[in-house]
C-alpha positions as CSV (number, residue, x, y, z in Angstrom):
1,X,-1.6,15.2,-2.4
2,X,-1.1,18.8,-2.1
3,X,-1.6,21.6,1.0
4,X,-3.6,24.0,-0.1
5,X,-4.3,27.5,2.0
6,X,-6.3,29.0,-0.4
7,X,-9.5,28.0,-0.9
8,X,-11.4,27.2,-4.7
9,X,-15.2,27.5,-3.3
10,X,-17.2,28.8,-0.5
11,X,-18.5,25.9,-0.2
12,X,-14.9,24.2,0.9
13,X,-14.2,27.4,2.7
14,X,-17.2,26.4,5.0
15,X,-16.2,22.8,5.5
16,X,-12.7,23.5,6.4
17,X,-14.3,26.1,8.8
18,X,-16.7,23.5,10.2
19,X,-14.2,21.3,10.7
20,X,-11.6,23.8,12.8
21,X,-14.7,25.2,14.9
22,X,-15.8,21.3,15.7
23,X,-11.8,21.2,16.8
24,X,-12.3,23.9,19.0
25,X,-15.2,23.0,20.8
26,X,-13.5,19.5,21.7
27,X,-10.3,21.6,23.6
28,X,-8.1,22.9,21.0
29,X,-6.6,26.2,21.4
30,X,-7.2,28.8,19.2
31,X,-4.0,29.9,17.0
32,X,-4.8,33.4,17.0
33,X,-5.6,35.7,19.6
34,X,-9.6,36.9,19.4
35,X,-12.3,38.4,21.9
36,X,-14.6,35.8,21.1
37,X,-16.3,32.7,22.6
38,X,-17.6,31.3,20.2
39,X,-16.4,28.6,18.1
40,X,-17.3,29.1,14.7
41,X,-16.1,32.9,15.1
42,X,-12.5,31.8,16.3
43,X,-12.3,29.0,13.0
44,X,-13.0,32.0,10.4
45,X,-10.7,34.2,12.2
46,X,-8.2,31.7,12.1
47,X,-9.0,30.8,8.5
48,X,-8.9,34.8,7.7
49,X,-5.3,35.0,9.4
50,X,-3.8,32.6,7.2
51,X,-3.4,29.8,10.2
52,X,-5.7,27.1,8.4
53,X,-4.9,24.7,5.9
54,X,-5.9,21.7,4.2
55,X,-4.9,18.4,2.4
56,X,-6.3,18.1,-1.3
57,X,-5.7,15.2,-2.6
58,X,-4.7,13.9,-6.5
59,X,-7.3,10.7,-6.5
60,X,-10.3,10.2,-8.6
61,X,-13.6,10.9,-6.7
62,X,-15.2,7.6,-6.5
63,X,-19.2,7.3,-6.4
64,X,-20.2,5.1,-3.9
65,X,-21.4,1.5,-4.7
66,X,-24.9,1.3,-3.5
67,X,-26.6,-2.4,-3.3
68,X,-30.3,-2.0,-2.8
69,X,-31.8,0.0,-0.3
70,X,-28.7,0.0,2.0
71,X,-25.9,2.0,3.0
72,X,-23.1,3.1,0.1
73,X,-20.3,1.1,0.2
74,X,-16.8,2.7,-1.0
75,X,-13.9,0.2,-2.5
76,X,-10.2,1.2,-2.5
């Protein structure tokens, strides 16, 4: 498991930004100081400014065991 702060993809960019703004509309405080309201806004400031990281892990992505018309199943 590894902290990464930069970012491989867009596409993870925009998760980890998701994430953060989700954060902030449930009460966090915002780690740097901005103008705006908005949630989304404050995340990719905060993700610009270096403040934002996340936890990659080592493991093997698993596909999900689906049986029939149900819901996938993951097994550790």
């Amino acid at each position: 498991m590894t902290i990464e702060t930069s970012f491989d993809s867009n596409y993870r960019k925009v998760l980890v930004a998701a994430r953060r703004a989700r954060q902030i509309q449930n009460g966090s405080q915002a780690l740097v100081p901005t103008q705006s309201s908005k949630a989304c806004r404050i995340a990719q400031e905060e993700i610009d400014a270096g403040k934002i990281s996340y936890v990659k892990t080592d493991g093997e992505v698993q596909k999900p065991l689906v049986e029939g018309p149900a819901v996938p199943i993951l097994l550790s």
